[in-house]
C-alpha positions in Angstrom: 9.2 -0.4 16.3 12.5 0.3 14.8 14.2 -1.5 12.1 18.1 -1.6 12.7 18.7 -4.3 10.0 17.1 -6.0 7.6 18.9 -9.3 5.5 17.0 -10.3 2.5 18.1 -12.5 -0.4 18.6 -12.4 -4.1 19.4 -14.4 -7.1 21.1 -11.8 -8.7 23.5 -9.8 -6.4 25.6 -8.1 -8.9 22.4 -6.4 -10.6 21.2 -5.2 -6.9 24.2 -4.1 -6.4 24.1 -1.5 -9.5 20.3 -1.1 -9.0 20.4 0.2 -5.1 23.6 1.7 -5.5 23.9 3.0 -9.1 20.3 3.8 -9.8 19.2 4.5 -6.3 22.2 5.9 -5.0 22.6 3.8 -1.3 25.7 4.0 0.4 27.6 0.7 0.8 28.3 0.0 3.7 30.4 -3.0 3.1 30.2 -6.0 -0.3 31.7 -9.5 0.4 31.3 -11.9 -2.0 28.1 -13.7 -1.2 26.6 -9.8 0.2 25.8 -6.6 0.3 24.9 -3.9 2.9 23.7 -1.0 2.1 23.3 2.2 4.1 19.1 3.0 4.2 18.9 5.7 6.8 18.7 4.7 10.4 18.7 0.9 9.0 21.2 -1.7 8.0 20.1 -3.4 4.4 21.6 -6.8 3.4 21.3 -8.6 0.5 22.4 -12.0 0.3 23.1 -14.3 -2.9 20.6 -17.1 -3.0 20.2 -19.0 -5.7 16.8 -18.8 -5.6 14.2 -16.0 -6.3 12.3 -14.4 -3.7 10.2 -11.2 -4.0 9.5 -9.4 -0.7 7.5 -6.1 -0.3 9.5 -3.0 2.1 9.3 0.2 2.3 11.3 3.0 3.2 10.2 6.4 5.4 10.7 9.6 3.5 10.4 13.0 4.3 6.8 14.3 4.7 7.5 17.4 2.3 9.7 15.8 -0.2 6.6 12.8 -1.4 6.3 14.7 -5.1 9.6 15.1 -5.6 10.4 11.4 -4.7 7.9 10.3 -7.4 9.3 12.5 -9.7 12.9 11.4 -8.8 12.0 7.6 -9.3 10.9 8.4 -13.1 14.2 8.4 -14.0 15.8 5.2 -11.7 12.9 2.8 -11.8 9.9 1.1 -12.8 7.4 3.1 -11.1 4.0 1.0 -10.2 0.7 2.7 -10.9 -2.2 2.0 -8.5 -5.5 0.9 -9.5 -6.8 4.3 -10.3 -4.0 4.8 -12.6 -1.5 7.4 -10.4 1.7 6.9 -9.1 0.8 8.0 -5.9 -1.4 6.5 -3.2 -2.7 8.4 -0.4 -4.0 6.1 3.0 -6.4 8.4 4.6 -6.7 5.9 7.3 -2.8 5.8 8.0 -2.4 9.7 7.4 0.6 8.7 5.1 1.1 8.5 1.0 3.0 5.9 -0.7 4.7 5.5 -4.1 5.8 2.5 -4.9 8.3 0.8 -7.5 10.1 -2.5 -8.7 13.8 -3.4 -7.7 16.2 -5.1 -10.3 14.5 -8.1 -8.5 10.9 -7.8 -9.1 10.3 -6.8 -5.5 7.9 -4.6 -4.6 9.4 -1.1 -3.1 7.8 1.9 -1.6 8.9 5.2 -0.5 6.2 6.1 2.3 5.7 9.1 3.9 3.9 9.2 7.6 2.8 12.5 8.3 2.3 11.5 11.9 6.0 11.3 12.3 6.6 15.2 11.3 9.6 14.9 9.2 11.4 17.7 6.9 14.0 18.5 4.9 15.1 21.2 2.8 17.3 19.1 0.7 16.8 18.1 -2.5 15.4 14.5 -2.5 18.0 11.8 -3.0 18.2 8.2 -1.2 20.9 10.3 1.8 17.2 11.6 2.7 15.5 8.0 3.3 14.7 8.2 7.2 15.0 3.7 7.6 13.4 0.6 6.6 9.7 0.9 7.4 8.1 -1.8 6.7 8.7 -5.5 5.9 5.9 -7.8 4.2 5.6 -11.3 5.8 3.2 -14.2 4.5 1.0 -16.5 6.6 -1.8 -18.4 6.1 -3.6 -16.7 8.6 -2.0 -13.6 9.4 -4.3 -12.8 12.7 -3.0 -16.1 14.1 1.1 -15.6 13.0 0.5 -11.7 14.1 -0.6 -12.7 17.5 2.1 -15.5 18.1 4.4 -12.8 17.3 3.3 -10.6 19.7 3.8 -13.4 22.3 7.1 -13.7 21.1 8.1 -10.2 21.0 6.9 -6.5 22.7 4.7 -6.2 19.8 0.9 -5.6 19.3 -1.5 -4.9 16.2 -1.2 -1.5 15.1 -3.8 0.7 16.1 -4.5 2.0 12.5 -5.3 -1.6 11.4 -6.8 -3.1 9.0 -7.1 -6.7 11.0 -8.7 -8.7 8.5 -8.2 -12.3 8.1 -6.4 -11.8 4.8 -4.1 -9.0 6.3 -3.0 -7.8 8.9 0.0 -5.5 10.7 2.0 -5.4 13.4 3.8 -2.3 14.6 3.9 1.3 15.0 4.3 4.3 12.9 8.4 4.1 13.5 8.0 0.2 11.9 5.7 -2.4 10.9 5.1 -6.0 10.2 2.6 -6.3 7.0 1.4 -9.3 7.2 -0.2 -11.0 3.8 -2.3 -13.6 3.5 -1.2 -16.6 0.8 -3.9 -15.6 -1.7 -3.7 -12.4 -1.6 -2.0 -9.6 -3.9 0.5 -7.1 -3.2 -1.1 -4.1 -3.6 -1.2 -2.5 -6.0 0.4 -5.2 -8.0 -1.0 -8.3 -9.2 2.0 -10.4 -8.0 0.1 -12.7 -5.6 2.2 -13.2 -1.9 4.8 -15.9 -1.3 6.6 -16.3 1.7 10.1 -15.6 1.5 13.1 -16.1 3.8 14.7 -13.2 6.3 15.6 -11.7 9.3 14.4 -8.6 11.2 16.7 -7.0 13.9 14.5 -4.5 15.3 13.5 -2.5 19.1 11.1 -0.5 20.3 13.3 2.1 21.3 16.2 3.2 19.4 17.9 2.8 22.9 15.8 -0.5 24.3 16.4 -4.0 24.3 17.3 -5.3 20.6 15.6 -8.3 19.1 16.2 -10.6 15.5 13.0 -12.5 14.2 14.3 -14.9 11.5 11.8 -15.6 9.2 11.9 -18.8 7.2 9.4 -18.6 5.0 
């Protein structure tokens, strides 16, 4: 699954405006008064002023050499989020991949993930021009077995084949994208923020040349 766009909202616009393209270094892509788009890759990020708070959990695909250096890099742009063992980075045996992860200007909970599945390199230093797309989008259900499934009847989706499928959690997706899907008690890893559901919209295919679909999310 690829992610072409992504809309999400905020209650502070002008601070994500400095944070992802001051502190982060994003290109805009275009600013109207009520929004933002930035440039994330092969994705399409929109912010959109709400005047209320939402905290959502994405992630963005890095390079598979540059994971160090991204961790590094973030020391100086943002709140970097230690896991529970006390590190800033997290390495998923299960998913082959390593994560580090980090708080917006909106208390949302970012990552920079690397899938070494996917094969990617670069010789460039690391800087946001290297972020491959939107990854990964957390959603909140009561029962996210149930919500993934309907999805899946909705859309060319399955569960991903890396799991975990658990009645708290549960993800939908390949390697390209994925759905996260959070129960309503359960924490963000590897915060303690516990998951809310909070409005947006996916526009998303399977193949970067197939049939292109929009899940809007209410929440």
């Amino acid at each position: 699954m690829h992610i072409k766009e992504i809309d999400l909202y905020t209650a502070d616009l002008e601070g994500t405006i400095r944070f992802y393209s001051g502190s982060i270094g994003l290109e805009t892509l275009s600013l109207q008064e009520d929004r933002v788009a930035f440039k994330a890759g092969d994705t399409v990020l929109t912010f959109i002023q709400s005047d209320t708070e939402h905290i959502y959990h994405f992630a963005f695909d890095i390079p598979n050499n540059k994971m160090l250096e991204a961790v590094q890099w973030l020391a100086l742009r943002a709140e970097r989020i230690a896991n529970h063992e006390g590190n800033y980075l997290t390495v998923f045996e299960n998913w082959n991949a390593q994560s580090v992860y980090f708080y917006d200007n909106n208390s949302n909970i970012v990552e920079f993930i690397t899938r070494f599945d996917q094969n990617i390199h670069s010789e460039e230093p690391f800087s946001a021009a290297l972020i491959a797309s939107v990854s990964e989008i957390g959603l909140v259900a009561a029962d996210p077995i149930d919500f993934g499934a309907s999805l899946a009847v909705q859309y060319p989706l399955s569960f991903y084949h890396k799991g975990p499928k658990r009645e708290d959690f549960a993800v939908l997706g390949d390697e390209s994208g994925l759905f996260i899907i959070s129960g309503q008690s359960r924490h963000w890893y590897p915060t303690e923020m516990t998951a809310h559901a909070a409005p947006l919209s996916v526009t998303f295919t399977n193949e970067h040349a197939g049939p292109v679909f929009k899940m809007q999310y209410d929440g």
